[in-house]
C-alpha positions in Angstrom: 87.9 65.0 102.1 86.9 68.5 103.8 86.8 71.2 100.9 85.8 74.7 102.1 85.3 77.9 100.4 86.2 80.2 103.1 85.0 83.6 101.4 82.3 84.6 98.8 82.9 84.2 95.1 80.7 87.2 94.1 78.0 84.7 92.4 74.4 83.4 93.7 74.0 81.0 96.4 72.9 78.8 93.1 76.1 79.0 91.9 78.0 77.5 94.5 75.4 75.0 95.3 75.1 73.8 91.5 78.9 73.3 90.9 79.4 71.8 94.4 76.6 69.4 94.0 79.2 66.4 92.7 81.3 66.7 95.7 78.9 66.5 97.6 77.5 63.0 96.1 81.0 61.8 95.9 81.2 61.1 99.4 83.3 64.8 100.4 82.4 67.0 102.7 81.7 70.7 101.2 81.4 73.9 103.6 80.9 77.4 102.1 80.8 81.2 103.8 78.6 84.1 102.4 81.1 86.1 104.4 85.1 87.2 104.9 86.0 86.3 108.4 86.4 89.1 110.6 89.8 88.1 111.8 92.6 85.6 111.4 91.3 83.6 114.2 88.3 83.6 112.7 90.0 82.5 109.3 92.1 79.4 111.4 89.0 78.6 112.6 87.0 78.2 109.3 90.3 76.4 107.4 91.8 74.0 110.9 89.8 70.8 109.8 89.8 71.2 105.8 92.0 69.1 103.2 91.2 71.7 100.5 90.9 75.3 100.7 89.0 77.5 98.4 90.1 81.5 98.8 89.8 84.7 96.3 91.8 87.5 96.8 92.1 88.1 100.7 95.8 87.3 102.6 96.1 83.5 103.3 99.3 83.7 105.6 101.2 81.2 107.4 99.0 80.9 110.5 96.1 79.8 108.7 98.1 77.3 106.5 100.3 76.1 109.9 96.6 75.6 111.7 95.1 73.5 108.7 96.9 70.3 109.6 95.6 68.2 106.7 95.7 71.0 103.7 96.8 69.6 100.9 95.3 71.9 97.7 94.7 75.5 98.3 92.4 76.9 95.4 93.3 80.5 94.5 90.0 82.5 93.2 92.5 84.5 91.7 94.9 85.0 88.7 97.9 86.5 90.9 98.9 84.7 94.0 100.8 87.3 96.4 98.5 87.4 98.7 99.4 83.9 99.8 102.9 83.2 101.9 104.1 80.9 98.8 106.6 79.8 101.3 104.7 78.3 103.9 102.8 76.4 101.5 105.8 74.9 99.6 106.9 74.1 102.8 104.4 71.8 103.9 103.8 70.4 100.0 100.5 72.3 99.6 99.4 72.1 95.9 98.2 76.0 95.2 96.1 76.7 91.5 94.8 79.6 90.5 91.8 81.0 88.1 94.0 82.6 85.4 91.8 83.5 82.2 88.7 84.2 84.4 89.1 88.5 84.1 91.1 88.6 80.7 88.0 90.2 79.1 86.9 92.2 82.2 89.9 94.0 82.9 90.8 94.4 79.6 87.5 96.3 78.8 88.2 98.5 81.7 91.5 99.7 80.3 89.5 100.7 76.8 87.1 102.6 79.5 89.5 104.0 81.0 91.7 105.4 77.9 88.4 106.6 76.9 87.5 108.2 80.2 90.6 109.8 80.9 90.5 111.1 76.8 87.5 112.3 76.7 87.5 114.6 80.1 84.6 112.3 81.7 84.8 113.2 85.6 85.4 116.1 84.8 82.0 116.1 81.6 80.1 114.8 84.3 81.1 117.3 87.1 80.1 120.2 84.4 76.6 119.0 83.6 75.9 118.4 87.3 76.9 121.9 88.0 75.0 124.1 85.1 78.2 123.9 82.2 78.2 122.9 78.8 80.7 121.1 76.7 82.1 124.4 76.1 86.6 124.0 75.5 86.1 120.4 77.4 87.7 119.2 74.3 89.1 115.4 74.7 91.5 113.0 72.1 90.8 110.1 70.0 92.4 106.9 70.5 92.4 106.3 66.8 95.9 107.5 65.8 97.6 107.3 69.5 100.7 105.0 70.3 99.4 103.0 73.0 102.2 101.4 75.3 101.6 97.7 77.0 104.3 97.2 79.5 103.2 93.5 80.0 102.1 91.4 76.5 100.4 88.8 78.7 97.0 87.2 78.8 95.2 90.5 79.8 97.7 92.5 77.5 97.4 91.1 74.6 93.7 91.3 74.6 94.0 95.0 75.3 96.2 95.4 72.5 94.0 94.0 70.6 91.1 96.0 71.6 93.3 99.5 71.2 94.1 97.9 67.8 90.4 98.1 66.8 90.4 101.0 67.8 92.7 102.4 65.4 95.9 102.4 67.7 99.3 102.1 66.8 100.3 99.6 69.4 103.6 98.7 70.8 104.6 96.8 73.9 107.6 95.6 76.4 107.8 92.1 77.5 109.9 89.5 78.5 109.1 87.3 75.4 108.1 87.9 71.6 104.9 85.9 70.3 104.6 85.9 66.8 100.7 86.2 66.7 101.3 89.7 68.6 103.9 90.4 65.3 101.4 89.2 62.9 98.6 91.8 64.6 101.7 94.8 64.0 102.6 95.3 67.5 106.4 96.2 68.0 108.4 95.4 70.9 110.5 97.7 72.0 112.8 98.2 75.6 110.7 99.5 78.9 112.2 103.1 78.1 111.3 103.2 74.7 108.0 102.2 75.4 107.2 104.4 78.1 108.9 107.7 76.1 107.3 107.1 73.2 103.6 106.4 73.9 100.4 108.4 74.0 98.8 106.0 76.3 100.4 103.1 78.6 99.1 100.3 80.0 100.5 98.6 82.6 99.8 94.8 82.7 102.7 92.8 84.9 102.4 90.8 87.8 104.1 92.2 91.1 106.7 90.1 92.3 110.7 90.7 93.1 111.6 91.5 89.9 108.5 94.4 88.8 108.5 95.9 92.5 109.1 99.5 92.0 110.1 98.8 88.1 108.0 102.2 87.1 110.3 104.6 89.8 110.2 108.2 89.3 113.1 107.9 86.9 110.6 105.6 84.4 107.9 108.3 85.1 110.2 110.8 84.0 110.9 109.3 80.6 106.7 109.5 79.7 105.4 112.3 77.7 103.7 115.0 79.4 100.7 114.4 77.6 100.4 111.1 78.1 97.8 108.6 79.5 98.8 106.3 82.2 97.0 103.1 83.6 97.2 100.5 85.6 95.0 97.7 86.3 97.8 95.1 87.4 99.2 95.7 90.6 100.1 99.0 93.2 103.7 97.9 94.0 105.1 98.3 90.5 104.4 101.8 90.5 106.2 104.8 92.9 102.4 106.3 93.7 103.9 108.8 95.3 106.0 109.8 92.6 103.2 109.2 90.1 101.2 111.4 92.0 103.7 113.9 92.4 104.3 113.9 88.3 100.5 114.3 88.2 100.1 117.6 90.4 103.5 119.1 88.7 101.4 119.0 85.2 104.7 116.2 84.4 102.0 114.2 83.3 98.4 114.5 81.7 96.2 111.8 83.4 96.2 108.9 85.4 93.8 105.9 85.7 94.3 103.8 88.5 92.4 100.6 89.7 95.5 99.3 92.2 97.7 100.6 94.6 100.0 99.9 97.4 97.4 98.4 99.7 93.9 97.0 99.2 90.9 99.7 99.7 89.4 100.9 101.6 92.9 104.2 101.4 94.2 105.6 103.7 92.8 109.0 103.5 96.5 110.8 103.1 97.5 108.9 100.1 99.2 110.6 97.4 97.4 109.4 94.5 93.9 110.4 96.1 95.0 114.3 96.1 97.0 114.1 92.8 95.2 116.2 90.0 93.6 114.4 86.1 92.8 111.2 87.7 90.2 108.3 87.6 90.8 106.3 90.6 88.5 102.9 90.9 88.6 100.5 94.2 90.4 97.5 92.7 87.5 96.5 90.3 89.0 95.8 87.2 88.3 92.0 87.9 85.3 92.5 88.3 81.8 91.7 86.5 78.9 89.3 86.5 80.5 86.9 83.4 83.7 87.1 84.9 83.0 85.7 88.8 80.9 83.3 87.1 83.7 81.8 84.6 85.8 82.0 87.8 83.6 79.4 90.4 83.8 77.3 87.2 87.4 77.4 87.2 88.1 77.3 91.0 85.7 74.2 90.6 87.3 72.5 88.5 90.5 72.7 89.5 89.0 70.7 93.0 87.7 68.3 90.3 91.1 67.9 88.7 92.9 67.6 91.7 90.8 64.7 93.5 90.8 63.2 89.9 94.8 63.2 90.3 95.5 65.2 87.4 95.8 68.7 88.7 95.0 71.9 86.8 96.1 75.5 86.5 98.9 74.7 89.2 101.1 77.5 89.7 103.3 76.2 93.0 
């Protein structure tokens, strides 16, 4: 079989080479770019021959999977999987599996940073000191003591909860289903509207899809306190930005920390959110860190192992 990995991973050249090396000596043929391709064409061109298809987080749409002829497997470098037409790939049988697990850790450690961040006045700390200030009525809040909010007790929730819990939190949090090991730790669930009136700090954590498009509308951004801490490291489309941003500059609500919004950086210079007021805005990095891209190639690997073995891992269509 042709496998190719048609855009970097974020690891060393070592990396790739070291957990390609058995394909390679079991008779397939393995092709790897450094690079994104500059174009769709470019993209049809790098994917036309192959039988498996290795991708991260850039748009795999239908002309790429009409023009590979023989795909079989695509390999999503990715937990979240809407940047794939789904459709297309049903359509024609394609196998898709993703990388979920690989950024539990990562992004959950960003959402602790950026409670903390958005607490303690960092940007604007750090714009003080560069600019002759002192500390002087900077001021900032503990987490220890706060209600913190997950809206989303998933993989990447739950192990935020459990970091705001060490942190001396009072934790609640909205999903879809109760664990008990979230119970046993003393987080309550409780309905979107209670969760989002009644916490000190919410973290968003749901995937975007049909049924969480637009969920937090200016009505659910009405409901939060006006002191309260919102962020989101899932996905832009849940969120009305422009309300959000809105709520921001009208002092409806304290701070924002944002890692996602309604299209991939680089932003469009006139977008809401990068004007709005008490922000921390990053370029979709939450995933993001050396242990993490590393635990991901492993996974994206082995789910190519898996699949030519005939027993098929982490497939989510």
């Amino acid at each position: 079989m042709k496998i190719s990995l048609i855009e970097p991973l974020g690891v060393k050249a070592e990396v790739i080479e070291e957990l390609s090396a058995d394909l390679v000596k079991q008779g397939h043929e393995f092709v790897s770019y450094d690079t994104l391709a500059k174009s769709e064409e470019e993209q049809i061109e790098r994917v036309k021959d192959s039988d498996i298809v290795m991708i991260a987080n850039h748009p795999f749409r239908s002309a790429a999977i009409s023009a590979a002829a023989n795909l079989k497997m695509l390999d999503v470098a990715f937990t979240g999987i809407d940047h794939v037409d789904v459709q297309a790939c049903r359509e024609k049988g394609i196998t898709i599996c993703n990388a979920a697990g690989y950024s539990t850790q990562t992004v959950a450690e960003l959402i602790l940073a950026m409670a903390v961040g958005g607490l303690r006045n960092m940007v604007k700390a750090d714009s003080l000191t560069r600019n002759g200030g002192t500390s002087a009525g900077i001021g900032g809040r503990e987490i220890a003591g706060k209600t913190v909010g997950i809206i989303g007790l998933g993989a990447i929730g739950f192990r935020a909860a459990k970091l705001f819990l060490a942190f001396g939190a009072k934790v609640i949090a909205y999903n879809r289903s109760e664990k008990e090991e979230a119970r046993a730790l003393g987080i309550e669930y409780k309905s979107l509207d209670e969760v989002l009136s009644e916490s000190d700090i919410i973290s968003l954590n749901l995937p975007n899809n049909a049924e969480t498009k637009g969920l937090i509308s200016k009505e659910k951004i009405a409901l939060m306190k006006h002191d309260a801490l919102f962020i989101n490291c899932a996905r832009g489309p849940i969120v009305d930005n422009a309300a959000l941003a809105e709520a921001l500059n009208n002092d409806e609500l304290r701070f924002a920390c944002i890692d996602v919004y309604d299209m991939e950086p680089p932003i469009p210079a006139d977008y809401p959110l990068l004007h709005a007021k008490n922000t921390i805005l990053t370029p979709h990095q939450a995933f993001i860190s050396e242990e993490a891209m590393v635990r991901r190639a492993k996974i994206v690997f082995d789910n190519v192992y898996a699949y030519l073995d005939g027993n098929p891992i982490n497939v989510c269509r």
